[in-house]
Every structure is written in C-alpha cells, then in structure tokens.
C-alpha positions as CSV (number, residue, x, y, z in Angstrom):
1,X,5.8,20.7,-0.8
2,X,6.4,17.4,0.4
3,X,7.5,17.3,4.8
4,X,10.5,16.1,3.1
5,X,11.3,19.1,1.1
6,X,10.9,17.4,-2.6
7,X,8.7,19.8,-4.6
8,X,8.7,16.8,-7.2
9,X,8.3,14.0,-5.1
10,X,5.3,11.6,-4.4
11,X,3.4,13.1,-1.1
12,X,4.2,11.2,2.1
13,X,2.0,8.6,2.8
14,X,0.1,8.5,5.8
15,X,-1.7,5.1,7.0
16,X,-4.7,4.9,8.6
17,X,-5.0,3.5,12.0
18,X,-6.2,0.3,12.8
19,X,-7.3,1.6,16.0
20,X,-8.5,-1.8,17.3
21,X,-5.0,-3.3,17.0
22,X,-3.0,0.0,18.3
23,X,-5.5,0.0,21.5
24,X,-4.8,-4.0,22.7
25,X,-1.1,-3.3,22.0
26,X,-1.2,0.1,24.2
27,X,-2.9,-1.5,26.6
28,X,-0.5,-4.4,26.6
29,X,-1.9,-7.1,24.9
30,X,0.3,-10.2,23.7
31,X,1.0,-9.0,20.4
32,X,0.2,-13.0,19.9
33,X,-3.1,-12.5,20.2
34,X,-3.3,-9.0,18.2
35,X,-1.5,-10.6,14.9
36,X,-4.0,-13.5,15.6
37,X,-7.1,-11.1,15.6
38,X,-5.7,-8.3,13.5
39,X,-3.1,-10.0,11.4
40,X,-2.9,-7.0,8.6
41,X,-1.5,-5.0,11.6
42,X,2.3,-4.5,10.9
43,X,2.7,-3.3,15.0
44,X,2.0,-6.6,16.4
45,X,4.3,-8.6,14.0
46,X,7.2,-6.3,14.7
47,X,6.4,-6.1,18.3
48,X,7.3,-10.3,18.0
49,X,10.0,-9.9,15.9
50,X,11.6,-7.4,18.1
51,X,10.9,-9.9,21.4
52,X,12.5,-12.4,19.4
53,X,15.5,-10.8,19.0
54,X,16.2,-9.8,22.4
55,X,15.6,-13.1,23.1
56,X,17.9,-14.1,20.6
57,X,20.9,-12.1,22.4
58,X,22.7,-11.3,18.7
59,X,23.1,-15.1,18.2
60,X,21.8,-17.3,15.5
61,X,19.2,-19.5,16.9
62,X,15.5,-20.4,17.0
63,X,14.6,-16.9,17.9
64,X,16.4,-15.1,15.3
65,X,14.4,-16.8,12.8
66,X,11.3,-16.4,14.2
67,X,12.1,-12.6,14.2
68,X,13.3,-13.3,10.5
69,X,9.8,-14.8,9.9
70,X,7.9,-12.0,12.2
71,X,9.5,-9.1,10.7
72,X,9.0,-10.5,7.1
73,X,5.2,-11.0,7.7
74,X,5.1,-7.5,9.3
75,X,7.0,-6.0,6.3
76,X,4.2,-7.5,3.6
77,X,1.3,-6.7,5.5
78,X,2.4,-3.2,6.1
79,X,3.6,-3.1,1.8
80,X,-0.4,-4.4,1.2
81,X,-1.8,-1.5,3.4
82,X,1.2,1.3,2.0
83,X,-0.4,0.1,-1.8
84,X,-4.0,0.8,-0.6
85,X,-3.1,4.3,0.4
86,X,-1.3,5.4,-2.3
87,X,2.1,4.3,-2.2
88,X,4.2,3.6,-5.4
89,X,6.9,1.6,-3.8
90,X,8.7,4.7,-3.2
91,X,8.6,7.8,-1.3
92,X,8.4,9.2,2.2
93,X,6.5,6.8,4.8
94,X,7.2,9.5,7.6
95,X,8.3,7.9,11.2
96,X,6.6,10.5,13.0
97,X,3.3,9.5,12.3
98,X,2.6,6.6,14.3
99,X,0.3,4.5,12.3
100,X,3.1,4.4,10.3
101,X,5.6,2.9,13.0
102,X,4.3,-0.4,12.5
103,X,5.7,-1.4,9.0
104,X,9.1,0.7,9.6
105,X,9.7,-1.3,12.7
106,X,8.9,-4.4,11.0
107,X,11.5,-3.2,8.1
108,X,14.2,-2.4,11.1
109,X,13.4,-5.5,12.4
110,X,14.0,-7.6,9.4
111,X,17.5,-5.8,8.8
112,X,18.7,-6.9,12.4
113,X,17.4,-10.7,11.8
114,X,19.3,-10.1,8.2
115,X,22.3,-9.1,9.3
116,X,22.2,-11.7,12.2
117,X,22.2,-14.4,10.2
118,X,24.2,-12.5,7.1
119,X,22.0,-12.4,4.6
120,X,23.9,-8.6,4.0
121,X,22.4,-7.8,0.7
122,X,18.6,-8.3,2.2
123,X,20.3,-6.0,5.3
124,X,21.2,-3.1,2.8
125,X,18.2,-3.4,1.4
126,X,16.0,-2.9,4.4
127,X,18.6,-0.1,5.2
128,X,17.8,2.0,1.8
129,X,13.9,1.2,2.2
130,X,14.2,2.8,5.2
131,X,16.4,5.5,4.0
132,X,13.6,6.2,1.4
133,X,10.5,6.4,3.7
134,X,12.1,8.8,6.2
135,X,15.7,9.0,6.5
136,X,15.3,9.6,10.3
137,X,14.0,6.1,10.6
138,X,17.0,3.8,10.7
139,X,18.0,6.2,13.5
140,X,15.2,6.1,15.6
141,X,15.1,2.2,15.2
142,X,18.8,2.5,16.4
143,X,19.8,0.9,12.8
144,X,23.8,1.9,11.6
C-alpha cells in the first residue's frame, strides 16, 4: 500500500539527497551560489524564486519574473531527477520527505509567479500537479 492509501497506484517516489546542495543551503549559503555549483538542485532555484517574490510584494515587476524564471528552472530540474527515480509523470511525490521539498516548492512557486502575472491556466496546473504528488502540499506551501 502506497502512504497515500492507493493499493493500485504507482509507489511514492522518494528522491535522493543531493546532500552537498541541502548542507550550503542549511548552513545559509546564497542559494546564488548553490544553483551555480549544484544547478540540478530544485531547493536552491525555489529558494530564489520564493526571494523574488517577496520582493516582488504581489505586484508585477522585475522580480516576479525572475521568480517566473527561477521557479520554472526549479520545476525541470526537479521533473529530470523525479524521471531518474522512477516517476511516470504521475503519482505521489510526498511533502514529508524533504529531498522532495525542493521541486514541490519550485512547483508552488511557479503557481504564485503564475497567477501574479495571470497566466491562470499554468496556475491550475501547478495547483493539480501538486494536488497529485501529495495533496497536503499546496497547503503547506500556503497555496488556495
């Protein structure tokens, strides 16, 4: 049985840590420097994305696209490593385990820039990926 309760369903996929990239961001590393060394790790782009958007204050501007950008780059790295462990483009992607965090971040991250800026249909979309992976994730990420 799958933690999500689907005797049917694909098993939840569990990435591995890219413990170099997880240690300089715990111990407070610019996540500039940590997408520049490690730039397959999904934390670091959606610890930028999610700057950027503070700094963008809910307004469209400068920093909501860079989040756009940051989240986006975040979102494909972390698709690249999901495909290498297993995952079908569907499925649990649980929230609770934390190598994990990284991608679903950059996926909340990218709905915020989305909506922002109104591209709704990419907003809904983020919303049901992350519905899919864990539906406890949108709520964590503080997502509607």
């Amino acid at each position: 049985m799958t933690s999500f309760g689907d005797l049917l369903g694909p098993q939840p996929v569990l990435l591995p840590e890219l413990i170099d990239a997880e240690d300089a961001i715990a111990s407070g590393t610019d996540p500039v420097e940590v997408a520049a060394q490690f730039p397959a790790a999904s934390i670091a782009w959606a610890q930028l994305a999610e700057a950027a958007l503070r700094r963008a204050g809910g307004e469209v501007n400068h920093d909501t696209v860079a989040a756009y950008a940051f989240a986006r780059t975040g979102y494909h790295r972390g698709l690249d490593l999901l495909r290498r462990n297993g995952w079908k483009g569907f499925g649990p992607v649980p929230w609770s385990h934390e190598p994990n965090q990284g991608f679903l971040r950059s996926v909340g991250a990218l709905a915020s820039a989305a909506k922002t800026i109104g591209e709704t249909e990419e907003y809904a979309r983020c919303l049901d990926l992350l519905e899919d992976c864990d539906p406890r994730a949108a709520n964590e990420l503080g997502l509607d």
